[in-house]
C-alpha positions as CSV (number, residue, x, y, z in Angstrom):
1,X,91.5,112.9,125.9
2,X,92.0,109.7,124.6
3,X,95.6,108.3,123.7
4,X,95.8,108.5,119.7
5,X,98.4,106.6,117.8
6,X,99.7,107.5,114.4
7,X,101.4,105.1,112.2
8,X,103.5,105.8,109.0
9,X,103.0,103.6,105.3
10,X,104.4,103.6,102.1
11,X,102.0,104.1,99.1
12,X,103.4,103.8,96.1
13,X,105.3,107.1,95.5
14,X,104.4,108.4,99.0
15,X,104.6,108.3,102.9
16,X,101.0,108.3,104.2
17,X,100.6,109.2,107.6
18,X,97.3,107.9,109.5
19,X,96.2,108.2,113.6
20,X,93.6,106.0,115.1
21,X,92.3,106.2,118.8
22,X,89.8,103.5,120.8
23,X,89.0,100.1,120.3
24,X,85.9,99.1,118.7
25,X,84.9,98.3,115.6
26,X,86.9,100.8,113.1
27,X,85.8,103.6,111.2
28,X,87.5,105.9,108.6
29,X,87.4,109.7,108.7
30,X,88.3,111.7,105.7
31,X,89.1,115.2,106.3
32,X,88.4,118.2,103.6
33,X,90.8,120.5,101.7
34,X,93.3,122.1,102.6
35,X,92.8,121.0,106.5
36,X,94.1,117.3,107.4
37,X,93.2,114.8,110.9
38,X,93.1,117.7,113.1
39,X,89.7,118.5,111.8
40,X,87.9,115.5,112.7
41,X,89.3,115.0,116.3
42,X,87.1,116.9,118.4
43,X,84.3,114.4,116.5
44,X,86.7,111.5,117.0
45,X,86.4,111.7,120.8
46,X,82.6,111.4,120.5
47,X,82.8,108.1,118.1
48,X,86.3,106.7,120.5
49,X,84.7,105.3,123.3
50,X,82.5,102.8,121.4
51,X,84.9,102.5,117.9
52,X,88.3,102.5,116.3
53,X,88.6,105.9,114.9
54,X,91.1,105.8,112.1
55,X,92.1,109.5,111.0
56,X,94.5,109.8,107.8
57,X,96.2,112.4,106.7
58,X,95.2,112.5,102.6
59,X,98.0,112.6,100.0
60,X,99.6,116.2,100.3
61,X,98.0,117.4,103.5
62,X,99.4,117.4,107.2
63,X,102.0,115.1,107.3
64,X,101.9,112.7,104.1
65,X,103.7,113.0,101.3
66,X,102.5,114.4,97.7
67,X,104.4,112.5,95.6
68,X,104.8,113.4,92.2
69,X,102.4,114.8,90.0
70,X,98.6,116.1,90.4
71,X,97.2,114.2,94.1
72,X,94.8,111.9,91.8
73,X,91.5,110.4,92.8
74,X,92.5,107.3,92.0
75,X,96.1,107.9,94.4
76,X,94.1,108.7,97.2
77,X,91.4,105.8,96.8
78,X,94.8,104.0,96.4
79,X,96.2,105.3,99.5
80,X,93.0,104.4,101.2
81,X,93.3,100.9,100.2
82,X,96.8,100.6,101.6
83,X,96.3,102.0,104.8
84,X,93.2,99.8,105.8
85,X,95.4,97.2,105.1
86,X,98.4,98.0,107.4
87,X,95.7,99.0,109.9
88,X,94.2,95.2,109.4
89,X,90.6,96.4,108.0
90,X,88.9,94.8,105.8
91,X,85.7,96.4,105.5
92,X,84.6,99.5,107.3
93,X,82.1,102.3,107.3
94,X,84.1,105.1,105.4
95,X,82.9,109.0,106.1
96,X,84.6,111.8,104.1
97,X,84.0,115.5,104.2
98,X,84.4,117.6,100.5
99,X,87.5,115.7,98.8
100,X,87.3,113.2,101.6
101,X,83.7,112.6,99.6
102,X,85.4,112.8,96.3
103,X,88.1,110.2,97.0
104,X,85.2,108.1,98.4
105,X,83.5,107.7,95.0
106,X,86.9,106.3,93.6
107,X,87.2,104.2,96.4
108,X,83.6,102.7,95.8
109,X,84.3,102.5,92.3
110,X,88.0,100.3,93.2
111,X,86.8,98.8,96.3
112,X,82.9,98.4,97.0
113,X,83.4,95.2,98.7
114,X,85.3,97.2,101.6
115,X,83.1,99.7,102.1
116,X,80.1,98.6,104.9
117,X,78.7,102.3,105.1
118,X,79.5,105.9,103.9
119,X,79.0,109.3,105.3
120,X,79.3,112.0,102.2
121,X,79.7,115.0,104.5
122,X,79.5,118.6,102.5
123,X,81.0,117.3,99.3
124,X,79.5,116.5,95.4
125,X,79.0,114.3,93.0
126,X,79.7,116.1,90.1
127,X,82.4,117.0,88.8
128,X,84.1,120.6,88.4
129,X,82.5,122.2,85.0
130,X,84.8,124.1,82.7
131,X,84.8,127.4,84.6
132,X,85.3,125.6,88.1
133,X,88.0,123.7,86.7
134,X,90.0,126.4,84.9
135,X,90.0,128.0,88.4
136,X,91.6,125.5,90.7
137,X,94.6,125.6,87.7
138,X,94.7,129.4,88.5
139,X,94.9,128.9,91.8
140,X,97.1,125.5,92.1
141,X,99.5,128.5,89.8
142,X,98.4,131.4,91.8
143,X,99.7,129.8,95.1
144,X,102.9,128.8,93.7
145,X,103.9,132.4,92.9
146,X,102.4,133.9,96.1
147,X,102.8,131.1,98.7
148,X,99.7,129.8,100.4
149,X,98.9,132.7,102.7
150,X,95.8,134.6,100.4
151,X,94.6,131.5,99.3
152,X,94.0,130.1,103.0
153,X,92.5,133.5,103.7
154,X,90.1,133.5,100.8
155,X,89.4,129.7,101.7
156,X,88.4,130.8,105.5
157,X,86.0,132.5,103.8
158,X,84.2,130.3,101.9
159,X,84.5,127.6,104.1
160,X,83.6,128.9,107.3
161,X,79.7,129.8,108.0
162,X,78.6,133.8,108.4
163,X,77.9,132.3,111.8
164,X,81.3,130.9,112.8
165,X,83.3,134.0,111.4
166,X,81.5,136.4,113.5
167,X,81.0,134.3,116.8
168,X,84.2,131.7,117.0
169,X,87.0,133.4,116.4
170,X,88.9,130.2,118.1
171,X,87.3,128.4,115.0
172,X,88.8,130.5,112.3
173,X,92.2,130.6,114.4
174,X,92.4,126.5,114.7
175,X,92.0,126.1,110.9
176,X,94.5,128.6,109.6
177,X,96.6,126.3,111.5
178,X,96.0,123.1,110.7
179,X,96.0,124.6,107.0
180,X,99.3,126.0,106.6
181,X,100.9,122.7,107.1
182,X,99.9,122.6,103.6
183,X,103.1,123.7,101.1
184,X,102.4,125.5,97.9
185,X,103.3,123.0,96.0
186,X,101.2,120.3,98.2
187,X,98.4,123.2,97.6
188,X,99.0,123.1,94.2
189,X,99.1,119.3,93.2
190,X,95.8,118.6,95.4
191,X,94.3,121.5,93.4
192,X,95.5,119.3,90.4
193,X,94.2,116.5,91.6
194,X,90.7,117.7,92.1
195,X,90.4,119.8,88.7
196,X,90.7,116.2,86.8
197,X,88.0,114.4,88.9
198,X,85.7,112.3,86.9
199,X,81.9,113.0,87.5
200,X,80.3,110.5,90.2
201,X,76.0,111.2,89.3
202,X,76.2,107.2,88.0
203,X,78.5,106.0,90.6
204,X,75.9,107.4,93.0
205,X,73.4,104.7,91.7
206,X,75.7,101.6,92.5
207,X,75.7,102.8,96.2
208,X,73.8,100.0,97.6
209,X,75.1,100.2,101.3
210,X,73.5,102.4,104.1
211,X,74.7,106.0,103.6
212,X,74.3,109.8,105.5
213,X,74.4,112.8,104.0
214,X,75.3,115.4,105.8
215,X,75.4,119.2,105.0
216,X,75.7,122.5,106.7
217,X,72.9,124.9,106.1
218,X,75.5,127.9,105.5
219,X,77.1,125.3,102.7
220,X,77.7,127.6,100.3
221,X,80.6,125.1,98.2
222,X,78.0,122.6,98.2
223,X,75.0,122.9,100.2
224,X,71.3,121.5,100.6
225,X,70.9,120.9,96.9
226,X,74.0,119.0,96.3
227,X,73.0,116.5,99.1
228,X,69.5,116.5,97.9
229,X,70.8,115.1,94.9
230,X,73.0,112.4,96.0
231,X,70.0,111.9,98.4
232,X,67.4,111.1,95.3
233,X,70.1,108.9,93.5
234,X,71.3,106.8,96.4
235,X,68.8,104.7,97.1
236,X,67.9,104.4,100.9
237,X,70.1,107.4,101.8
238,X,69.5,109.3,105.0
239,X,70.0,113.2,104.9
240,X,71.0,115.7,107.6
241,X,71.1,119.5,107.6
242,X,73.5,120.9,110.8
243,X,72.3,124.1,111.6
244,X,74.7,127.6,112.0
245,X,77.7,125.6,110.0
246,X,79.5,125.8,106.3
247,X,81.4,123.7,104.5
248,X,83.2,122.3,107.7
249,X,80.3,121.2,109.3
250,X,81.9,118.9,111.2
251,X,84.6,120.9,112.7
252,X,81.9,124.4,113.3
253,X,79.4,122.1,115.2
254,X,81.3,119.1,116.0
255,X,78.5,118.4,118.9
256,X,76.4,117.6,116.6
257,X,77.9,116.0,113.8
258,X,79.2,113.7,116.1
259,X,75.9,112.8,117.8
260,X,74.9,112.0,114.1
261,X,77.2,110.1,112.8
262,X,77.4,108.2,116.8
263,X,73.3,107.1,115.8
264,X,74.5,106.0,112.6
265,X,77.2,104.1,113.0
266,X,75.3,102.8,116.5
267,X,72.3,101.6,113.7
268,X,74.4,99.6,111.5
């Protein structure tokens, strides 16, 4: 395994804690919810011996700080800003799974000019309708008056693939464990955070730099039709459907979501 090396930033109300590992050109890696840079390692080895592989840890998850209030699109696409500058980037390719997607539409919104490609990686454009929204407030209350564990286990299920649950048990295990690094308030203020999302269907039309799509066909938070939509609005996009995986794609079949994001970033 390669040597990875973590550094610690402030941003604004918060200590942000990012790792990166090879030399290279860099590239950013967004993890989902609740999980944090764990989840993108075994993907990160793949990508490492040609490029920089910078891995934060979002606001609230592993190792960074919340800060105070709801964990805002606009603090993480702050966030994101701040540590590509302490990490000396100016412009990267940017790839984000689920809220790693949604913090990527702030960041385009703030910061086009440093973004030189994007991954959107089992995530959405639009934003959480009334019924969607009223539960994440349940639940960011829910987990503050029963602790995190039945959330975590209701989230295995939805974002795990029928196929990973009943073949890789190791899977299953490795998330609950990078999850519960997660507090209940941390839980709770990402939850927040998400519930007050703007929608992103006309930010999708701005995107004018080369962009994948990548879903899992056991998506069932997101799926085939919420890529083919981004698909028909970014112009140029480039869609891929990993077979046997959920809404972790990336960490059920990290084989091949790193070959594919390896041939993208290779055809830059």
């Amino acid at each position: 395994m390669l040597p990875i090396r973590s550094q610690r930033i402030k941003s604004d109300d918060a200590e942000i804690v990012y790792w990166s590992l090879g030399d290279g050109p860099p590239v950013f890696l967004l993890h989902p919810f609740p999980a944090n840079h764990e989840f993108w390692l075994p993907v990160a080895e793949v990508l490492a011996t040609k490029y920089r592989v910078v891995l934060p840890d979002l606001r609230g998850h592993g190792d960074s700080d919340i800060g105070q209030g709801p964990a805002t699109m606009e603090k993480h696409a702050a966030d994101i800003a701040r540590l590509m500058d302490d990490a000396k980037v100016g412009r990267a390719p940017l790839v984000g799974v689920s809220i790693g997607g949604y913090a990527l539409f702030e960041f385009w919104r703030k910061h086009r000019g440093r973004v030189a490609a994007l991954g959107l990686c089992n995530t959405k454009a639009q934003a959480d309708g009334p019924e969607a929204r009223a539960a994440r407030l349940q639940a960011a209350n829910d987990v503050l008056e029963r602790g995190t564990e039945p959330f975590l286990e209701s989230m295995i299920q939805r974002v795990m693939a029928k196929h990973t649950r009943e073949t890789r048990p190791d899977l299953i295990d490795g998330a609950m464990r990078v999850m519960r690094k997660m507090s209940p308030e941390d839980v709770a203020q990402v939850q927040r955070g998400m519930a007050a999302r703007p929608d992103s269907i006309e930010t999708l039309k701005t995107i004018n730099v080369p962009t994948l799509l990548v879903t899992g066909d056991e998506d069932e938070m997101t799926g085939v039709n919420e890529a083919e939509l981004m698909r028909r609005h970014i112009s140029g996009s480039q869609m891929r459907v990993i077979p046997k995986a959920g809404h972790y794609s990336p960490w059920e079949q990290p084989e091949a979501a790193g070959k594919l994001l390896r041939q993208f970033l290779d055809g830059l």
